[in-house]
TORPATI-398624 format. One record per residue: residue in three letters; x, y, z of N, C-alpha, C in turn. Coordinates in pm, whole numbers, plus 50000, padded with zeros to 5 digits. Last residue first. Layout:
ALAXYZXYZXYZ ...
//
This chain:
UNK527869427581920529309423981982530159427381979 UNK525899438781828525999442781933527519436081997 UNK526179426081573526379438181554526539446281692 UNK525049401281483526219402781543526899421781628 UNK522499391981355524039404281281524689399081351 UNK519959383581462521779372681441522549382881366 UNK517579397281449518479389981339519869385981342 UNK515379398681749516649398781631516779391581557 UNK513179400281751513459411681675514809407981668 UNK512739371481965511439374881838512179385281715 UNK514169381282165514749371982072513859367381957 UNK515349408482273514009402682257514569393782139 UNK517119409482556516929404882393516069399982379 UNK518939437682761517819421782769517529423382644 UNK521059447382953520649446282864519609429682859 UNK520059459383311520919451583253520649453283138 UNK518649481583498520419481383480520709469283370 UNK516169472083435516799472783605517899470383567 UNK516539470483076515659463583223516289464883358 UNK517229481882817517819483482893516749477183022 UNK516869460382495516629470182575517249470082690 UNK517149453582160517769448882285517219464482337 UNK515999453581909515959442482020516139439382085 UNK516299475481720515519476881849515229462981946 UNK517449469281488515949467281486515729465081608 UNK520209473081494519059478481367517929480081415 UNK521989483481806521569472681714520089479681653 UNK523829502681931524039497181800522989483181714 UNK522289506982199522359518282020522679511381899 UNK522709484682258521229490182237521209500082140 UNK525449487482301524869474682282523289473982161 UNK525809505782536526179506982364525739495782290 UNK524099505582780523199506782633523779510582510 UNK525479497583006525859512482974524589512782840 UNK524939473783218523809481583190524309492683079 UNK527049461783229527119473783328525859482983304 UNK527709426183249526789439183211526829444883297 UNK528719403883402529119414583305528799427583255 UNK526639386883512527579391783586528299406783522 UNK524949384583237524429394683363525499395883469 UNK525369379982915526569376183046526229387983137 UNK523349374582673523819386082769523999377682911 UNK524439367282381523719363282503524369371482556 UNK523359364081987524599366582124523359365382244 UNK524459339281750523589344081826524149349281995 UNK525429347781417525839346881541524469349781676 UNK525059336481069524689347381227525669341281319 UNK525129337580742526069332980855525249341580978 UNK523269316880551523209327280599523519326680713 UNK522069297680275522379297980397523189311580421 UNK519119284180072519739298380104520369298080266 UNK518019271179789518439268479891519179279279939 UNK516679285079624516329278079595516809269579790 UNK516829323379701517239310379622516569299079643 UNK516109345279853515479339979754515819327579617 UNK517969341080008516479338580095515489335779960 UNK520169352179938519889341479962519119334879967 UNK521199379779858519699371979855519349360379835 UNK523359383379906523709378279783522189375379733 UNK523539402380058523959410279997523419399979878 UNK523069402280394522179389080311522299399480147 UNK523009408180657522639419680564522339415680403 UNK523779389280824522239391380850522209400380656 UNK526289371280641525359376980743524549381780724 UNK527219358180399527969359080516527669364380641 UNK524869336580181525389349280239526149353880389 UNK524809316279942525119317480074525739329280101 UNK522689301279757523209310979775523469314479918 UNK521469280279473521809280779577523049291079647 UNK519339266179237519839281279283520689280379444 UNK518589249578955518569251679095519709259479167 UNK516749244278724517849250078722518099254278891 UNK514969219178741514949227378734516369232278797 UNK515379190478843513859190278832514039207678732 UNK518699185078809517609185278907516859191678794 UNK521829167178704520069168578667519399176178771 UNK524649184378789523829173778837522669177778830 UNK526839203578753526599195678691524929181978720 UNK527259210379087527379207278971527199204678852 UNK527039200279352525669200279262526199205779141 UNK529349196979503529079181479513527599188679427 UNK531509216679382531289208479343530759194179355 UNK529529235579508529319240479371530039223379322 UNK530279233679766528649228479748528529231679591 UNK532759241379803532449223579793531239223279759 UNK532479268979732533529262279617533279243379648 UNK531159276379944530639277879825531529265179725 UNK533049267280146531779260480161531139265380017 UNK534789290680098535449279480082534059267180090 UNK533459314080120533989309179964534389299079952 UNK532749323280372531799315780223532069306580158 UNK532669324680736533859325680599532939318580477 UNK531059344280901531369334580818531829331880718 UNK529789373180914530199363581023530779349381023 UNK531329405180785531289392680764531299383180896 UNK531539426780821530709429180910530289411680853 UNK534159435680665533879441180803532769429380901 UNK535159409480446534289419980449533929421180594 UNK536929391480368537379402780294535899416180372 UNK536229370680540537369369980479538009383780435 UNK533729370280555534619370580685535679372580652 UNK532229374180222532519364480368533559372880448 UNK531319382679972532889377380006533309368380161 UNK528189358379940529169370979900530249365379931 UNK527989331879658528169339279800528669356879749 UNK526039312779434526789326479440526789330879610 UNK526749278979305526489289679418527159300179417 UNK525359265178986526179275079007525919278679156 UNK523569255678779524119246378954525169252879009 UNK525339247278475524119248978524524579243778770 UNK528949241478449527699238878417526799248178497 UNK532269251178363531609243378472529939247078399 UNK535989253278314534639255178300533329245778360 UNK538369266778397538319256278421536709262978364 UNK542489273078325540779277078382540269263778342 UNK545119262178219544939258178363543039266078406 UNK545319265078007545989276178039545329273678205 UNK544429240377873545609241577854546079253777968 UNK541419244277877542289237577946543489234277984 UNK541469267177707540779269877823541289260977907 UNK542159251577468543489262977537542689269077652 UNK540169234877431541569228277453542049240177487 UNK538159254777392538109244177488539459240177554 UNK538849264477165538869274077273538619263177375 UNK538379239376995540189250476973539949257977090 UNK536139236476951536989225677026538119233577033 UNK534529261976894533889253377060535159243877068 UNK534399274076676535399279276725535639267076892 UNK532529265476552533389261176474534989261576564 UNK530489280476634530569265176674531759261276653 UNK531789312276785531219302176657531759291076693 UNK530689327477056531749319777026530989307276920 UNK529559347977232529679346577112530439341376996 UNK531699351877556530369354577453530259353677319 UNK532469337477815533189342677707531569338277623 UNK531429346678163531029336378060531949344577937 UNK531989339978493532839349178366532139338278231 UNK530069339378755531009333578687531469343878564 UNK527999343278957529289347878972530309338078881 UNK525369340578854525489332678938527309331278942 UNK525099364278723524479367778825524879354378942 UNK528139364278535527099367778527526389363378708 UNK530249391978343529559386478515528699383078507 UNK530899385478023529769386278113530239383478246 UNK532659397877743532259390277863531099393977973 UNK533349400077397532879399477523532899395477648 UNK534709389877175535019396377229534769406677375 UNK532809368877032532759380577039533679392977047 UNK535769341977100533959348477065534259361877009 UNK538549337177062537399329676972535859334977011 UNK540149363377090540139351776953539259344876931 UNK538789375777283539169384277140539209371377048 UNK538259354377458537089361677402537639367377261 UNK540929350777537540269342177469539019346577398 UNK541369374277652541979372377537541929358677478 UNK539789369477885539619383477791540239382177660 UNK540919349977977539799351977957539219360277866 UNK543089363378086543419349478002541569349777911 UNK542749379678248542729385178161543019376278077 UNK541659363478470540679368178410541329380778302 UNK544239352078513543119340978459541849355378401 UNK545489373478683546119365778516544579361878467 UNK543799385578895543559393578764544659386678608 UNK541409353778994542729362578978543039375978837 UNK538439358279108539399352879015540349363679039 UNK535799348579263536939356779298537449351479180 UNK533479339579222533089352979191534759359279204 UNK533709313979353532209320979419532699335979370 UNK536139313279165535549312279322534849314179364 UNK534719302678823535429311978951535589307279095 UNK534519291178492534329287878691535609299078729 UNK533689301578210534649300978314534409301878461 UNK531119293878032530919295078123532289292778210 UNK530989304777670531279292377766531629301177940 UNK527809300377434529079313777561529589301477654 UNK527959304777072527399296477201528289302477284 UNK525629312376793526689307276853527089301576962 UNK522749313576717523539304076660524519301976751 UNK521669331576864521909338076741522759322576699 UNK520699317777148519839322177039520159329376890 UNK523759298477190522929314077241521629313177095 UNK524289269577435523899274977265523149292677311 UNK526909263177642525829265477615525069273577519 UNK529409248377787529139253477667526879254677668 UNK529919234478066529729251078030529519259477905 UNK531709205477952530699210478041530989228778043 UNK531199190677627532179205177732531159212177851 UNK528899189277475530419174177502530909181977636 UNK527859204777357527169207277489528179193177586 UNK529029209277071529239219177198529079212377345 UNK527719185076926528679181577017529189190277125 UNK526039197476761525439190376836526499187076973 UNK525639219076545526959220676666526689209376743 UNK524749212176246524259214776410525549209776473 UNK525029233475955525439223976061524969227776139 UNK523839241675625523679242175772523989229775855 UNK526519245875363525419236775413525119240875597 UNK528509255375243527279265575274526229257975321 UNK530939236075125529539243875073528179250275125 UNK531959245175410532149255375287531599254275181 UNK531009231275586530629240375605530939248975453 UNK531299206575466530159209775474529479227775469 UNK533849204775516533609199375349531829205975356 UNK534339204575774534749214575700534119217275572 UNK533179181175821532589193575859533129205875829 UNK534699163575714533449167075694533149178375726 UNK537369168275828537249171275715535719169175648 UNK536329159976120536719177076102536729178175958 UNK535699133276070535239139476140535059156776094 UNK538449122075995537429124575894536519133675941 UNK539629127776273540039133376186539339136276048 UNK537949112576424537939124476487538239136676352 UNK539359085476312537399087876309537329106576358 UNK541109086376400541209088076255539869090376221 UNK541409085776648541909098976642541659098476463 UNK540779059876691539769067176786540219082176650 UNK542919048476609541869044576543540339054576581 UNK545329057576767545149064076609543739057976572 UNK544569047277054544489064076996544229064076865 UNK545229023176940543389025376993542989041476971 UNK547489021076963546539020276847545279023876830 UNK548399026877202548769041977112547879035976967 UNK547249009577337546619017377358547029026177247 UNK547558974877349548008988277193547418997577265 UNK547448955577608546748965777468548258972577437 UNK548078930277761548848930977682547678938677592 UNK546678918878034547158932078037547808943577886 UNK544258892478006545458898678005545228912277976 UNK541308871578087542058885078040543298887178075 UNK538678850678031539958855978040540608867577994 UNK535308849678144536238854578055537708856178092 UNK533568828778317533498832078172534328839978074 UNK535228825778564535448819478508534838822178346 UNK534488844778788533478829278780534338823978665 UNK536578861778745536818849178872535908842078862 UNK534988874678526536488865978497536808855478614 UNK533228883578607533078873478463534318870378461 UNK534238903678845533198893778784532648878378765 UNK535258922578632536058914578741535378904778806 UNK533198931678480534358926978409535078923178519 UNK531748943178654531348938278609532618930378523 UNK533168964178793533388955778889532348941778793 UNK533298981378567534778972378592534198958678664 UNK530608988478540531548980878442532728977178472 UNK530388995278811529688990078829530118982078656 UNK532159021378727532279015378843531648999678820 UNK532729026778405531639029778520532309024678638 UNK534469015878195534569028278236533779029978347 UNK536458992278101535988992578202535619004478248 UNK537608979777790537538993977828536458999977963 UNK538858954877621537788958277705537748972177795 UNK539278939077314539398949677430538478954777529 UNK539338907277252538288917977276538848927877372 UNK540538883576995541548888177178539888903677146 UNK541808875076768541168867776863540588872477023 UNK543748896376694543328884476711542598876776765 UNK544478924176938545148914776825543468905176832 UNK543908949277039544388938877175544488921477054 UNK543198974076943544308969177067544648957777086 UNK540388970376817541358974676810542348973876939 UNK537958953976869538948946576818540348955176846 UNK535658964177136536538964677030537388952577005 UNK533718980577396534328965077351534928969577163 UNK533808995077717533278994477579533908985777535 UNK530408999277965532048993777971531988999077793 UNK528889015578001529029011878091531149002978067 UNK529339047477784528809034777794529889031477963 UNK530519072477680529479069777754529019057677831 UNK531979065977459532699069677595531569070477725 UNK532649045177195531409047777319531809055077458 UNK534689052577049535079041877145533769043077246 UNK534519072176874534679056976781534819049476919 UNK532789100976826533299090676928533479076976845 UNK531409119176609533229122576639533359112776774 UNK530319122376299530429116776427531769119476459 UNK529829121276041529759132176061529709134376264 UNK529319097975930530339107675814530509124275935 UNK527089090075996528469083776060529689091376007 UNK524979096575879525009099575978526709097676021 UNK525149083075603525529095075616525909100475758 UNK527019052875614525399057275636526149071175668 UNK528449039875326529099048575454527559053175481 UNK528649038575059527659026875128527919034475256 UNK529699051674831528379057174933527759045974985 UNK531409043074737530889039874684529179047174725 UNK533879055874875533509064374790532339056774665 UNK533509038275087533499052975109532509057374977 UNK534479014474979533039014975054532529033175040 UNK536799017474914535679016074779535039017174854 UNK538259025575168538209035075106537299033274966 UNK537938997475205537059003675337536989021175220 UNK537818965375044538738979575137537758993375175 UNK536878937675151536798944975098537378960875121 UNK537508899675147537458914975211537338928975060 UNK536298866775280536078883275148536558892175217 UNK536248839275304535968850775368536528863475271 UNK534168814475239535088815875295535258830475327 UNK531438803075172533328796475056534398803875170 UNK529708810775371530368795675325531288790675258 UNK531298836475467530538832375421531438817775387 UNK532518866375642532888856375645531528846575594 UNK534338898775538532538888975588533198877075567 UNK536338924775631535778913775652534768905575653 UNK537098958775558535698950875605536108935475544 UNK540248975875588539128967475524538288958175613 UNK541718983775737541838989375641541118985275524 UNK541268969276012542598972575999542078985075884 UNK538808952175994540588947276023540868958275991 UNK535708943976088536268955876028537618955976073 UNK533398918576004534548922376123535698936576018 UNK530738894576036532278905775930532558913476062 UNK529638864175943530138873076045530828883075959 UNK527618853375737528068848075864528108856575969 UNK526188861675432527168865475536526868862175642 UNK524298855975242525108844675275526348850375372 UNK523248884075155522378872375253522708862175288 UNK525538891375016525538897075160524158888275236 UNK527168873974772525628877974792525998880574949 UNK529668886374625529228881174725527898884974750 UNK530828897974375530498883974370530238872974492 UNK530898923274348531958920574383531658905674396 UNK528068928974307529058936774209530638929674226 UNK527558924874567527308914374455527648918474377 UNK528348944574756528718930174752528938925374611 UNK527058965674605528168971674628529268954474622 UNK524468955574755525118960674577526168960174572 UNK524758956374992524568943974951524848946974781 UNK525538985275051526168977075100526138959075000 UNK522878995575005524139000874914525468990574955 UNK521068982975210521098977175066522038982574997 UNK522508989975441522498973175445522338974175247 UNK525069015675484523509016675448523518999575414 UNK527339003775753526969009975602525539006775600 UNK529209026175951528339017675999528029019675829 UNK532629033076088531589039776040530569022776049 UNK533939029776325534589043976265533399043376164 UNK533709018976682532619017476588533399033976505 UNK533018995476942534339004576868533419006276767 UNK530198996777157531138988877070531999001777041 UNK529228994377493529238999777358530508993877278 UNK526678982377712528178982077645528078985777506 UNK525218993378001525018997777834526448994977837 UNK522888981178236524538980078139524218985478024 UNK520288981078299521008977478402522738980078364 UNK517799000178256518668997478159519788993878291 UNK514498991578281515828995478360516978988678292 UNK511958988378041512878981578155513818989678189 UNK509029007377991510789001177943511098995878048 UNK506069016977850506409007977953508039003177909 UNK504569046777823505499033577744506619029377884 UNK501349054077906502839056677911503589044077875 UNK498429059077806499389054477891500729055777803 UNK496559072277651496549077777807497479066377873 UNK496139072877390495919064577508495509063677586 UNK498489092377309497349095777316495799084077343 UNK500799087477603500149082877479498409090677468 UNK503089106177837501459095277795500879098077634 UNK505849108077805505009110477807503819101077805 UNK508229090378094508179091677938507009099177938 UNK509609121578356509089103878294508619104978136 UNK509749144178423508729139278397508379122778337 UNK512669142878518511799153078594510569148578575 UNK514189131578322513639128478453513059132978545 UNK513309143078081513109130178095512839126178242 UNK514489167778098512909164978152512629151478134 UNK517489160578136516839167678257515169162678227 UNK518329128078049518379138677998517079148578111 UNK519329098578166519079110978160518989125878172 UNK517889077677953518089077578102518049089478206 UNK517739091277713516539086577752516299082077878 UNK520539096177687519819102477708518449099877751 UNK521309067477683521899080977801520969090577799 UNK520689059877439519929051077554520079063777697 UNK522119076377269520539077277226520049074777381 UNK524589069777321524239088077326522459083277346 UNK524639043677242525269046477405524529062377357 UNK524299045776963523139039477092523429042777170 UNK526589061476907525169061576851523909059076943 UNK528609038976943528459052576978526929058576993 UNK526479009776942527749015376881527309030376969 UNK525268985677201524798993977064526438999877041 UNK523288968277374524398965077310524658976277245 UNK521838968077726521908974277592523238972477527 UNK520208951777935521368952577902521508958377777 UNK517328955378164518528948278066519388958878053 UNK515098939678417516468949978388517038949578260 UNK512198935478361512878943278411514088950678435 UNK510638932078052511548933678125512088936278233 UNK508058932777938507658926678002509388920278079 UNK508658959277743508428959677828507848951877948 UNK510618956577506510828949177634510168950577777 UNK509828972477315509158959177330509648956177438 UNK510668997077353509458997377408508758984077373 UNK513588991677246513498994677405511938989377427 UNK514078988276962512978977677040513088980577165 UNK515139014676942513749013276900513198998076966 UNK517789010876889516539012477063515669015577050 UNK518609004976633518858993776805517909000276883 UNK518399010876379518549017376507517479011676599 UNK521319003976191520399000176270519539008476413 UNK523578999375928522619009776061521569007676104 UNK525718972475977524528978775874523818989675989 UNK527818958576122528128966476034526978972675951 UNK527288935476346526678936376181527508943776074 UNK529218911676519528648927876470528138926476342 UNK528058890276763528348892776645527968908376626 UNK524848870876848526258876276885527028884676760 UNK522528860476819522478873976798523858879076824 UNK522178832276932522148839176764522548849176760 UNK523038839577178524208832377104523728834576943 UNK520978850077250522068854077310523148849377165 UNK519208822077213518618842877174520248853177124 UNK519838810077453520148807277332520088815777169 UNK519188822477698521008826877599520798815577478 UNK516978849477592517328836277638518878833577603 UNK516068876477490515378870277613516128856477686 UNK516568898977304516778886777360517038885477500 UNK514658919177110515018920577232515908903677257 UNK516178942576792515548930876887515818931077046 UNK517048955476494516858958476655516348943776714 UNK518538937976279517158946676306517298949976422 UNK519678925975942519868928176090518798941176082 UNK519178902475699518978914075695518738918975881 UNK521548883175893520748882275756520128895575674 UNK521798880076100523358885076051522528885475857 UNK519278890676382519428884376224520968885876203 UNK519708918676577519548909076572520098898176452 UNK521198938376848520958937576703521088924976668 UNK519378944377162520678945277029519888942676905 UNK519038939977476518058949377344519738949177270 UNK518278914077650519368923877613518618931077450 UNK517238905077963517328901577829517748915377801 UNK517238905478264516498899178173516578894978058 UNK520468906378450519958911878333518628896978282 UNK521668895478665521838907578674520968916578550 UNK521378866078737519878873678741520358884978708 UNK523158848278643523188858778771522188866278795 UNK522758848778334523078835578456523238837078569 UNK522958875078262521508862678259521948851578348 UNK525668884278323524238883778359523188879278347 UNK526988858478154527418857778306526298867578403 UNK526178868577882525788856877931526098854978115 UNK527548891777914526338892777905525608878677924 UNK530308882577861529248892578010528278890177969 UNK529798867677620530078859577775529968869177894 UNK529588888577448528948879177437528618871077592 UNK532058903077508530618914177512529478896377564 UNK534108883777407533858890577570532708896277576 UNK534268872877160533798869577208533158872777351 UNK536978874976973536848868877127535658866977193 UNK535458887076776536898891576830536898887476994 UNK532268876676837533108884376750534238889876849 UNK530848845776902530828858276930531768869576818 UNK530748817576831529478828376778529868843776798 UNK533088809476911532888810976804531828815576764 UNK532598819077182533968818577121533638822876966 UNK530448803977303530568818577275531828820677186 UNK531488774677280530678777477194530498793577157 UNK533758777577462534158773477326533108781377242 UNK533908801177704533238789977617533648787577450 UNK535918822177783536348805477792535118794677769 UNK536308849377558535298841477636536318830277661 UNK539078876277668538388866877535537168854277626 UNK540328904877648539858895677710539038886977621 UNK542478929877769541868922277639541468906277734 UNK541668958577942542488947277955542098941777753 UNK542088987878194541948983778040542208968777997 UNK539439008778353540178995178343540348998378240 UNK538179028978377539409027978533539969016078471 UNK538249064578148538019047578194538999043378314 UNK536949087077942537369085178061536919068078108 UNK537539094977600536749092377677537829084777826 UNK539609093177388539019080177447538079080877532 UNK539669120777389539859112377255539119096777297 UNK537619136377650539349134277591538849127077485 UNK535929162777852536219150577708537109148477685 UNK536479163478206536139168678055536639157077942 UNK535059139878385536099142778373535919150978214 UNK533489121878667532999128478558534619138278518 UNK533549115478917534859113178855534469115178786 UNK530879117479067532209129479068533839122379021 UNK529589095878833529739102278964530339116678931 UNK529259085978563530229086678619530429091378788 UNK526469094078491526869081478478528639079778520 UNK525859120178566524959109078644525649094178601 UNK528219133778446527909127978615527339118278650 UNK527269131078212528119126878225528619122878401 UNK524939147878163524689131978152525869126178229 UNK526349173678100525629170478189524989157078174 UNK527659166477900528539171978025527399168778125 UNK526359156677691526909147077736527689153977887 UNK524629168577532524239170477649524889161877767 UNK524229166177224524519153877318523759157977481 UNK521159177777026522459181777159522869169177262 UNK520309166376833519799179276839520659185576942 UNK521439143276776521689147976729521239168076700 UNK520119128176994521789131776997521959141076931 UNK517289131377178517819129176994519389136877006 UNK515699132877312516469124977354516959122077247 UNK514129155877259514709159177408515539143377395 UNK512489147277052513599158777046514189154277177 UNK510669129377181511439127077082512499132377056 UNK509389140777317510379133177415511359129777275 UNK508559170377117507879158377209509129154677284 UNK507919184376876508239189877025508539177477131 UNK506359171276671507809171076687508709178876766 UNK503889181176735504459189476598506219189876655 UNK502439165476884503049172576965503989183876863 UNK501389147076706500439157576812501199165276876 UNK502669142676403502709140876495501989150976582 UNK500939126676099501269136776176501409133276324 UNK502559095476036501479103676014502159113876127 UNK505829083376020504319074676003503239083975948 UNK507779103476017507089105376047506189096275963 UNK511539092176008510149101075950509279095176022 UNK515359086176084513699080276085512669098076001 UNK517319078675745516669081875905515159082775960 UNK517409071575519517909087175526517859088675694 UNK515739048775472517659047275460517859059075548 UNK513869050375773513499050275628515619047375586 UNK511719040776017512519044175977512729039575823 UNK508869056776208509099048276112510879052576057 UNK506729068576472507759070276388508449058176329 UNK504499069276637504339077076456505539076676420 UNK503449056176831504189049576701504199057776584 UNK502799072977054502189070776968502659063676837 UNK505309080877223504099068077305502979066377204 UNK508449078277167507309080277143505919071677184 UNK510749063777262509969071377345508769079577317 UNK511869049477029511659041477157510389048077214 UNK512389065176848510749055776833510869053676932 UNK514189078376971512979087576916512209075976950 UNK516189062176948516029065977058514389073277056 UNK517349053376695516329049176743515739050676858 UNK519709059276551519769052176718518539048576733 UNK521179071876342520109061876330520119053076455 
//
């Protein structure tokens, strides 16, 4: 329940309901639209997202997700202090960009009353809206009010960080921008300048939630703040503060279904991420993953809005990350064996996983421009027996794909693909030949200029699946010429007239007649050759 859909629909046909969003009235595009293309739940698509928001420190998936900082940190305004939640840090960056021009206003979650998406515009905006809710919300649906924004700042849980990433982006997003309305205009958003994401193991339906309260003798329209400790939900109201244990929530069905079936509790996507877990009391972990989120959290601390120490729990942060991972798999077990249809949504987490038309999916083992060793490529082979098919593919852009591999099978073959030292890789593949290296009539060594231009395009959005192919000479084995980008080793020779004896071995040996014999010397028609080399 991200709300990523309504954002980018340019016709408001979408409405949200408990179960998730639906359809207002028919849609024109019969739910083909921008809608799909930025819906988590149809394919993160996080390997490839994952560059554009990391660079080339993009790093395969781990439990926590990839980060350069860790600290705990708490506001030094009194007043953020106490509006904010667990210190308060999300609250006071975000105030330290509005007070820096770095951000207009911030798309979160609003009311602590019945909570909603919203935009805030002001830090007094700022300071109502601090605080976690705990009810599902889907936050980026007010993206397409801010459009009298220019930069902001997005608050959201796992959920939002996947929804907002993608709408940033996801390949035709950026190839084509949002669509046009049946209108004829296009939905106007601001530049998402920060996405901080929260800790987040589940989120509850607001009205099974408020039953669930008052059965227990708290009206939930008199809740303050709540805060999720340990092994129970926290609200804090005018007599004082309630808890409730987290395993009656479960099995009361206040748990929003969606969340039963998630596997990030620490936003790994996001610009920075924020939590209670690690760092005690009072105290906001802070999880500095972007560049531009550290140097944001270093900051807010020498102006003075946030303090921080060194003192996390990281091995807590593991078990809290690793217990959300763990319900995780016993859903989806619980699902699969009553015969219910699952979407693999998470495959595409692994850069080189890619869905096949029968359901299952082929993962893409990186080579050398095509060389592998005969261990690794029988490592390969006996990953295929256990978790696909039992297949493999050469395929045309010189890699080893393992074939027919059940969803079920995508995190167990991942981890021993990484374990056994191979390596997998994305869309953006260069195929050379062998080069200078291994072949007679090679004028240029390949493999080693293949292996840097595979990893500075990579992984990386373009407009279309983009082709790039470098061949070691004229004879152009790999068809370069018909790639996208195509380089191609020559040599250009010259005739040394002190030297020449006129003899015409020179002339026999070359393809296409470009060199002739003139008053004893060789001479090049430099229109008919092709740079072989072949006369040298």
């Amino acid at each position: 329940l991200c709300g990523a859909c309504a954002a980018v629909c340019p016709n408001d046909r979408i409405e949200f309901k408990e179960d998730g969003p639906a359809l207002k009235e028919e849609c024109p595009r019969n739910g083909q639209g921008a809608c799909k293309d930025v819906c988590q739940r149809v394919v993160t698509f996080a390997s490839k997202i994952g560059p554009n928001i990391f660079g080339f420190k993009a790093k395969p998936p781990a439990l926590l997700g990839q980060y350069e900082t860790l600290v705990a940190a708490r506001a030094t305004d009194p007043a953020v202090l106490e509006a904010g939640q667990d210190g308060g840090a999300v609250t006071a960056l975000l105030s330290y960009c509005m007070d820096n021009g770095l951000i207009d206003g911030v798309i979160a979650t609003g009311d602590a009353g019945k909570p909603s998406s919203c935009v805030v515009r002001s830090k007094e905006e700022l300071l109502d809206s601090a605080g976690s809710k705990y009810s599902a919300i889907p936050v980026l649906s007010a993206i397409k009010d801010a459009g009298d924004i220019a930069n902001a700042a997005v608050v959201g849980l796992p959920c939002h960080v996947y929804g907002v990433r993608k709408t940033q982006f996801f390949p035709g997003m950026m190839s084509h921008g949002f669509e046009v309305g049946e209108n004829g205009e296009k939905i106007k958003v601001p530049n998402i300048a920060y996405v901080i994401g929260l800790f987040c193991t589940e989120n509850f339906n607001y009205d099974k939630l408020g039953t669930f309260m008052q059965e227990k003798g708290v009206d939930i329209s008199e809740v303050t703040k709540a805060a999720i400790h340990l092994d129970e939900l926290v609200v804090t109201t005018d007599s004082g503060e309630h808890g409730f244990d987290l395993s009656d929530l479960w099995t009361a069905g206040c748990v929003q279904d969606g969340c039963v079936i998630c596997r990030d509790a620490v936003s790994k996507l996001s610009d920075i991420s924020a939590g209670f877990m690690g760092s005690g009391k009072g105290w906001t972990t802070l999880m500095g993953r972007t560049q531009k989120g550290v140097e944001l959290i270093k900051a807010a601390e020498e102006a003075g809005y946030i303090e921080t120490k060194p003192d996390i729990d990281l091995h807590r942060i593991e078990e809290f990350a690793g217990l959300k991972m763990q319900r995780f798999k016993w859903e989806l077990q619980r699902r699969l064996d009553e015969g219910k249809k699952v979407k693999f949504y998470w495959a595409s987490d692994y850069p080189g996983v890619m869905g096949e038309t029968k359901g299952t999916f082929f993962v893409k083992v990186k080579t050398n421009a095509g060389l592998i060793g005969a261990d690794p490529l029988a490592k390969a082979a006996e990953l295929a027996k256990k978790y696909g098919d039992g297949t493999l593919e050469m395929t045309s852009r010189q890699c080893v794909e393992i074939q027919g591999v059940p969803g079920t099978n995508v995190d167990t073959l991942m981890s021993e693909i990484y374990a056994s030292g191979l390596a997998t890789i994305g869309m953006g593949y260069v195929s050379s030949c062998v080069g200078m290296d291994y072949c007679t009539e090679g004028l240029v060594e390949t493999k080693k200029l293949s292996g840097e231009l595979t990893m500075a395009f990579a992984q990386r959005l373009t407009p279309h699946k983009m082709k790039i192919g470098i061949a070691g000479c004229a004879n152009d084995c790999v068809r370069a010429k018909r790639h996208d980008v195509g380089l191609i080793g020559q040599v250009r020779p010259e005739i040394d007239t002190e030297k020449c004896n006129g003899c015409g071995r020179c002339a026999e040996l070359c393809r296409v007649d470009a060199i002739s014999i003139v008053l004893g010397k060789a001479v090049i028609d430099k229109d008919k050759c092709v740079s072989c080399g072949w006369c040298i």
